[in-house]
N, C-alpha and C positions, 0 to 999 in steps of 0.2 A: 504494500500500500504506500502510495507516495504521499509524504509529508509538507502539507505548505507552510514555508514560512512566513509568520505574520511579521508586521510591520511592525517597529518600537511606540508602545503606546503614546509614548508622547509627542510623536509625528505632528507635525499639524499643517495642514491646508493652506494658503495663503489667506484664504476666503475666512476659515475659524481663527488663524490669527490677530487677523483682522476685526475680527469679532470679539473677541478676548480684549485687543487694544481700547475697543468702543468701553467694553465693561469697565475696564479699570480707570476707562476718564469717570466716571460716573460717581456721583459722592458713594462713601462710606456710608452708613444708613445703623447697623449692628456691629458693634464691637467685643469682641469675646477676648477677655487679657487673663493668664493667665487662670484658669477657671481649675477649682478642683471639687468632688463628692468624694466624700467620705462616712463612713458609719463606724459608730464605736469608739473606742477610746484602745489605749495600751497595745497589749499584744493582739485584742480581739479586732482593733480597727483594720477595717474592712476599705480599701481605698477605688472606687470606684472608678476613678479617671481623675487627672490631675495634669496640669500643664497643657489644658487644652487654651491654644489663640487662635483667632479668626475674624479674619474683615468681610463682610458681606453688604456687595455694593449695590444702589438702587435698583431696583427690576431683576434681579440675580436669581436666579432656581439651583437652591443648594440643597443635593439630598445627603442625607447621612447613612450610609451604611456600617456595618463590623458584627463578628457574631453574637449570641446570646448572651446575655450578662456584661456588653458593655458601657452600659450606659445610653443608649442614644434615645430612648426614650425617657429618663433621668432629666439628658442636657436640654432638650426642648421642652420639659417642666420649668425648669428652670428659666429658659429663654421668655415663658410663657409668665413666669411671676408664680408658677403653681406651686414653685419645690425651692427650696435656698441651697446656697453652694456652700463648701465649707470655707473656701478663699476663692478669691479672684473677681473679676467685675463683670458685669453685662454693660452695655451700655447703649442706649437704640437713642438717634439721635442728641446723641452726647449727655443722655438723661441712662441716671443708672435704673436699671431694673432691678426693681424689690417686691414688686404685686401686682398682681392681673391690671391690665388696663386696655381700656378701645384701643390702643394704635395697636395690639397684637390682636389677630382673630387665631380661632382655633379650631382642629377638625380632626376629631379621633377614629378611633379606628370603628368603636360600637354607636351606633347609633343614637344621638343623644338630642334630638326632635323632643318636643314636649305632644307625648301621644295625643291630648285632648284639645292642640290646635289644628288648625287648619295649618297648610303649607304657607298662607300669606300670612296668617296671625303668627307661625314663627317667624317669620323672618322679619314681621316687623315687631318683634316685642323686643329686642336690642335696640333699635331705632326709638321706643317708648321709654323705652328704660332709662335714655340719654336727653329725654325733655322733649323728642320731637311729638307734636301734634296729632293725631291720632288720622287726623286726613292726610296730615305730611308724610306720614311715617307709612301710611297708605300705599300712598302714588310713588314715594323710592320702592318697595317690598315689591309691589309688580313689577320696576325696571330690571332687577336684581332676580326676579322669577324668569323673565323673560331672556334676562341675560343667560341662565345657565336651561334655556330651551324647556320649562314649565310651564309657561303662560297658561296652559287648557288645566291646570291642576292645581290651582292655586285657594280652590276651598274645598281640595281632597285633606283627608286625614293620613298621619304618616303609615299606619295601618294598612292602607289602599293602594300604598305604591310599592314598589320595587326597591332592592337594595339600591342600584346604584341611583336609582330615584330621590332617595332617601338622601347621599349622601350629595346630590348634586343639592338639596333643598339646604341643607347642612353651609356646604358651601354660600352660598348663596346667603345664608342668613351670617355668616364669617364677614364675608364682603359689605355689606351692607352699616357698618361701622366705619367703615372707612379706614382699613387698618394700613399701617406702615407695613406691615410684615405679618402675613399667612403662613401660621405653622402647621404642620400636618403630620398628624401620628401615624403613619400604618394605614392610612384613609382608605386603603383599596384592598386590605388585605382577609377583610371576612366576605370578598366577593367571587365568585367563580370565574375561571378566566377569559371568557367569551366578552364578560361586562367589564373587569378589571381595565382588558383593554379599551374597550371604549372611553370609560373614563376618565383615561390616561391621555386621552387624544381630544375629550372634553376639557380635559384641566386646562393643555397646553394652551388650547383657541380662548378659554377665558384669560386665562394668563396673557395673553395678546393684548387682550382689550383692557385692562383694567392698571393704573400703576401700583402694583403689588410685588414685593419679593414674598420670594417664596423659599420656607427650609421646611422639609421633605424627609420623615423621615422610614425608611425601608430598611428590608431584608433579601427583598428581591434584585439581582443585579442586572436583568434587562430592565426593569421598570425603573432605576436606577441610571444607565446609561440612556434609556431611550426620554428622560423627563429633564436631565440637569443641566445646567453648565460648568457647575464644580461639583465634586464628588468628596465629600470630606468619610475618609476612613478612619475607624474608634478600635483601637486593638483593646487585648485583655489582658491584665498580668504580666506589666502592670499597665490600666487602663488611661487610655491617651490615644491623641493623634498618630495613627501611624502614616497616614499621607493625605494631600490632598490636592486631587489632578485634576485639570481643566480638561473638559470634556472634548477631544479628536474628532464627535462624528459630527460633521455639516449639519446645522438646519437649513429648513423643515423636514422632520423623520418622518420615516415610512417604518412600515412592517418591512419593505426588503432590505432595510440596512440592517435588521436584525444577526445577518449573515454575511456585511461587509467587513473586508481586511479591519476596518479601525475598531469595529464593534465588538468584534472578537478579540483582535487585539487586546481590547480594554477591559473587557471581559474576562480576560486569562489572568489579566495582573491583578482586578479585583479578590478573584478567588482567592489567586494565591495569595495575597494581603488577608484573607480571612480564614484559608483556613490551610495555607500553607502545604509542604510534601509530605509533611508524617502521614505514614499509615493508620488505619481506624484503631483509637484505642482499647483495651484489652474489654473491658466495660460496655464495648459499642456489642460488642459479640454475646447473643442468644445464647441460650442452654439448648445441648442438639437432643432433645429426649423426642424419641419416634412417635406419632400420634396415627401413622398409615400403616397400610400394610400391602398396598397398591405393588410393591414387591419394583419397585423405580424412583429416580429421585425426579422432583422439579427442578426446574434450569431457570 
């Protein structure tokens, strides 16, 4: 079998350099200096991730990937004003974060609609919450319906719709605040793959229209590659930055770059960034006690 060689992840296009250049003119917007979690005290402390920094500049789509237990749902608590660091700062438009506030919206992974509104009574109860008018708060909740392609659903119950229904409603009531920066936990990740994709391809085109950054946080490394323009990777033990790559593949994606030189490329390094060449550990391996007698094995 003939082996292709992939290209050096960090290759870049003249086209995505170019693009990278535009980004980095762009203010600063989120500051991450120096950030550590930790639990515990003495010997028992438990150190989470530590020495994480990061600029993330206006309109930027950063997702975060690394494996289980490193934090990346912690850090975007955190980002979010949900969770306190044990050192280091946030800082979103030169203002420290210490507690939830409108400039961050938020979008988990489980569904968190209030069952006993309609689709426009959620999304304007944020808009209500914040003094606006009850007619005011109205006539944005439709724009914002209409934005993420609802309009005909807008006095269904969250009940009535669909996951990824659900979570575009979700969305949509996020934006509707006006936030500096959309954090997103895992937002696609209790959906089936058929819909995941779509919504991945809904995110982007809202992303278009709207001035929002965006940090993304995943376990998936196509959805990962195919959403970002940086990719901030979180090792374990001890938990931290182990890299963070500006994203090789050209927009606007398709489904067939799934399978281009760069995507793979990026892909490969991912992995191995998370979970490296060791073999499966001793633990990963079943107990082989026979339950057949089929008198053959499965493959």
């Amino acid at each position: 079998m003939t082996t292709v060689a992939l290209p050096d992840y960090r290759q870049q296009s003249p086209e995505v350099a170019a693009r990278f250049q535009r980004i980095r003119e762009r203010p600063v917007i989120l500051q991450v200096r120096d950030l550590e979690k930790a639990y515990g005290a003495g010997p028992s402390r438990h150190v989470v991730f530590d020495h994480v920094t990061l600029d993330i500049h206006r309109r930027e789509f950063i997702t975060v990937i690394g494996p289980s237990g490193c934090g990346k749902s912690t850090f975007v608590r955190i980002v979010a004003g949900l969770d306190e660091a044990t050192s280091g700062q946030i800082l979103l438009d030169n203002h420290p974060v210490s507690e939830p506030g409108p400039d961050r919206g938020m979008v988990f992974q489980g569904y968190t609609l209030f069952p006993w509104l309609t689709v426009k009574r959620n999304v304007m109860f944020g808009l209500e919450m914040r003094g606006r008018a009850r007619s005011t708060a109205e006539t944005e909740a439709r724009q914002w319906i209409d934005m993420v392609g609802l309009a005909k659903f807008e006095n269904s119950y969250p009940h009535e719709l669909s996951g990824g229904m659900k979570q575009r409603v979700a969305i949509a009531r996020a934006l509707a605040n006006e936030p500096r920066i959309l954090l997103m936990d895992e937002p696609f990740g209790a959906l089936d793959a058929q819909t995941r994709w779509k919504m991945q391809k809904y995110l982007l085109q809202i992303w278009k229209k709207v001035d929002v950054t965006i940090l993304f946080i995943t376990h998936d490394l196509d959805e990962a590659i195919f959403l970002s323009d940086r990719i901030l990777v979180l090792g374990t033990n001890p938990g931290g930055v182990r890299e963070i790559i500006e994203n090789p593949v050209p927009r606007p994606r398709t489904l067939e770059q799934f399978l281009s030189p760069e995507f793979l490329a990026l892909k490969a390094r991912l992995d191995h960034l998370i979970h490296g060449d060791e073999p499966p550990d001793e633990e990963d391996k079943l107990p082989l006690g026979r339950m057949t007698t089929a008198g053959d094995d499965a493959e």
